[in-house]
C-alpha positions as CSV (number, residue, x, y, z in Angstrom):
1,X,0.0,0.0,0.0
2,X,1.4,3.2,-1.4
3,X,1.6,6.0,1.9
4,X,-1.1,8.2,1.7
5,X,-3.2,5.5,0.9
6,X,-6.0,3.7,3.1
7,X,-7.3,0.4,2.2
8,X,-10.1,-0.8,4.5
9,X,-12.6,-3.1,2.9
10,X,-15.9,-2.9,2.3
11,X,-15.0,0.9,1.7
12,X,-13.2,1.9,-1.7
13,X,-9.4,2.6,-1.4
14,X,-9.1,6.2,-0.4
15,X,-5.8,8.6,-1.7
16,X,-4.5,11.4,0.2
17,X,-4.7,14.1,-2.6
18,X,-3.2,17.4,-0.6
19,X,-6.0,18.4,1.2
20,X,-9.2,15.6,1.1
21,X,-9.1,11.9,0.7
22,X,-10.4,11.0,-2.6
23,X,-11.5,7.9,-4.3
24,X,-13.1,6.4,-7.2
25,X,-16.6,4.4,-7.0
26,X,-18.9,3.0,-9.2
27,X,-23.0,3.2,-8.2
28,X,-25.2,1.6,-11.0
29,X,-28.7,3.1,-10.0
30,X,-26.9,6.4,-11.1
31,X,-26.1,4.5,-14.7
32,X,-28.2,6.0,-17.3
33,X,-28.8,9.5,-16.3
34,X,-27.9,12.9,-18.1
35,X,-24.2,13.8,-16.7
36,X,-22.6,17.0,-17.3
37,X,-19.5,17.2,-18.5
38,X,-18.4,20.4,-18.3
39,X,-16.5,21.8,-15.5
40,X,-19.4,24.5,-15.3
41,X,-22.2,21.8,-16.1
42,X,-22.4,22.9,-19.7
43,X,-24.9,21.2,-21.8
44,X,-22.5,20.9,-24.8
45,X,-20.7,18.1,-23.3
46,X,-23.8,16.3,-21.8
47,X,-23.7,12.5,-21.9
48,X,-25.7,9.4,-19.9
49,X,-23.3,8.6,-17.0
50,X,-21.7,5.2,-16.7
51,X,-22.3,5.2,-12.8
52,X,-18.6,6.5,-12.0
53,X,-18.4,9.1,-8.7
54,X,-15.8,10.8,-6.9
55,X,-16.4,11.1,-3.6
56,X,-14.0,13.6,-1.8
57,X,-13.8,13.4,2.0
58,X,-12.2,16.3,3.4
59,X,-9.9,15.9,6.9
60,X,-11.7,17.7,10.6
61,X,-9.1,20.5,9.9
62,X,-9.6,22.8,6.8
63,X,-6.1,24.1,6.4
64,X,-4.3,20.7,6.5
65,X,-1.6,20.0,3.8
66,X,-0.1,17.3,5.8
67,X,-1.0,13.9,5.1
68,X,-2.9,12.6,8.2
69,X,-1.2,10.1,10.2
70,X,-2.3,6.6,8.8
């Protein structure tokens, strides 16, 4: 396991990513629904998502830079 890095099953792997843990899942109820693609949620780029999220977990303290001790 790579530092920064916390593997704890059944969660997903989360990655330290300067300042929230971050990680990749995949939900399939949210499969087939309009997705924006756009940073600003243009409708140019619209698409039906494939079910992928991001979830972003941020740490209790805002300003923290540090990887939190693992």
């Amino acid at each position: 396991m790579l530092p920064g890095t916390l593997d704890y099953p059944p969660f997903p792997r989360l990655t330290w990513e300067d300042y929230f843990w971050a990680s990749e899942i995949v939900l399939p109820s949210w499969a087939g629904f309009w997705a924006r693609g756009s940073e600003y949620g243009g409708a140019r780029r619209s698409r039906l998502a494939d079910g992928r999220m991001r979830p972003l977990i941020a740490p209790p303290v805002i300003n923290a830079r540090t990887t939190p001790g693992l």
